[in-house]
C-alpha positions in Angstrom: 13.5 -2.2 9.0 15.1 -5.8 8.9 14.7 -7.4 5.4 12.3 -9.9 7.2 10.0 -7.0 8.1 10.3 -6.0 4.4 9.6 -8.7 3.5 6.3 -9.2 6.0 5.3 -6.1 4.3 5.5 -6.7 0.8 3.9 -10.4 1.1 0.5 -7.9 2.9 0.9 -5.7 0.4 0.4 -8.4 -1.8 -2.0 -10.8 -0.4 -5.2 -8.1 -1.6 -6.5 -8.5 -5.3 -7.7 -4.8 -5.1 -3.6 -4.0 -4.5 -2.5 -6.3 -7.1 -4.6 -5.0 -9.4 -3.4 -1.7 -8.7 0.0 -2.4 -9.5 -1.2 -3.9 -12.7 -2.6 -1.1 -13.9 1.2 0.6 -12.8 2.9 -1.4 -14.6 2.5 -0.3 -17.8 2.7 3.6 -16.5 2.4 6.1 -13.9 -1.0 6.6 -12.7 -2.3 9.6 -10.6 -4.6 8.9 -7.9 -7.6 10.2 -9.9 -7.1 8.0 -12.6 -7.0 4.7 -10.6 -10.0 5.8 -9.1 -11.6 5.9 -12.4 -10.2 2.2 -13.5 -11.6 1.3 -10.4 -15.0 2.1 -10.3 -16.0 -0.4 -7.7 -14.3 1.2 -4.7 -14.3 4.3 -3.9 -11.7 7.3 -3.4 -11.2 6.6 0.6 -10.4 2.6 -0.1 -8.0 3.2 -3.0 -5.6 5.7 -1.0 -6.1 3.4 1.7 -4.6 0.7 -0.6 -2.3 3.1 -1.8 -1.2 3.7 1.4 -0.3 0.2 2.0 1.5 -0.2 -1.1 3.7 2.8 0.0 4.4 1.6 2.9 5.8 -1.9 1.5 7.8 0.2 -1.3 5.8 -1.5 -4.0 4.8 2.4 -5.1 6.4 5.5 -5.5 4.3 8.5 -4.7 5.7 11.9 -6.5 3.5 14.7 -6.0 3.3 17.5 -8.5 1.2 20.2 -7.4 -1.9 19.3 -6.1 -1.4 15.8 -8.2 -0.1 12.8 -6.8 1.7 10.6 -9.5 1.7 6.7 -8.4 4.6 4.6 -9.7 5.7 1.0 -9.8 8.7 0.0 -7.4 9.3 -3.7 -8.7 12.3 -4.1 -6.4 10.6 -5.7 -3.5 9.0 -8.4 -5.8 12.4 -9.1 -7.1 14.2 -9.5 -3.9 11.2 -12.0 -2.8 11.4 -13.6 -6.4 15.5 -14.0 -5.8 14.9 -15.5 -2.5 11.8 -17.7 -2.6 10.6 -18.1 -6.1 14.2 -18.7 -7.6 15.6 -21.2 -6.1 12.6 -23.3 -5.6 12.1 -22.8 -9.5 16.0 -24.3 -10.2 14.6 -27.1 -7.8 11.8 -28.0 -9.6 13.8 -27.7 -12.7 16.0 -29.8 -11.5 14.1 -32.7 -10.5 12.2 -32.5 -14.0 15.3 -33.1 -15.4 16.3 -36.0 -13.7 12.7 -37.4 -14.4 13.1 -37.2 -17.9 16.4 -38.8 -17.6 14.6 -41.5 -16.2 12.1 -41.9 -18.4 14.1 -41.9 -21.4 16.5 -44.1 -20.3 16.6 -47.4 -22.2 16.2 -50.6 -19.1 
């Protein structure tokens, strides 16, 4: 898969609250299936493997599997390779140009 189709794939993976709330709730630790289902009470079991799914798919999760468990983790990579190419440099930008405002504005005329 090209990094632009990795890419493609991590912005859908993304672009659902349900899924970014699902790797909220992974952030602070691995969660089985079982127990997302229960911190998300408003779908149901179908819709968060479904989402699941998705996230595995954009390697935003880790799925390890012990016995008849299935142990989700977070995979932070993928948002770091889109933070170090889109979110970066457009941030030193900004930055940038802030800078040179306030330059301005301090400046005595």
């Amino acid at each position: 898969m090209s990094t632009e189709d990795e890419n493609d794939a991590t912005f859908k993976a993304l672009s659902h609250r349900s899924r970014r709330h699902v790797l909220d709730l992974l952030k602070s630790e691995p969660r089985t299936t079982g127990m997302l289902c229960e911190l998300l009470p408003e779908l149901d079991r179908c819709t968060v493997m479904q989402h699941l799914n998705v996230l595995e798919a954009a390697g935003l999760i880790v799925v390890e599997r012990r016995g008849r468990e299935r142990w989700n983790h977070l995979d932070a990579l993928p948002i770091h390779a889109i933070h170090e190419r889109w979110i970066g440099p457009y941030a030193a930008y900004a930055s940038s140009m802030l800078s040179k405002l306030k330059r301005l504005v301090e400046t005595p005329n």
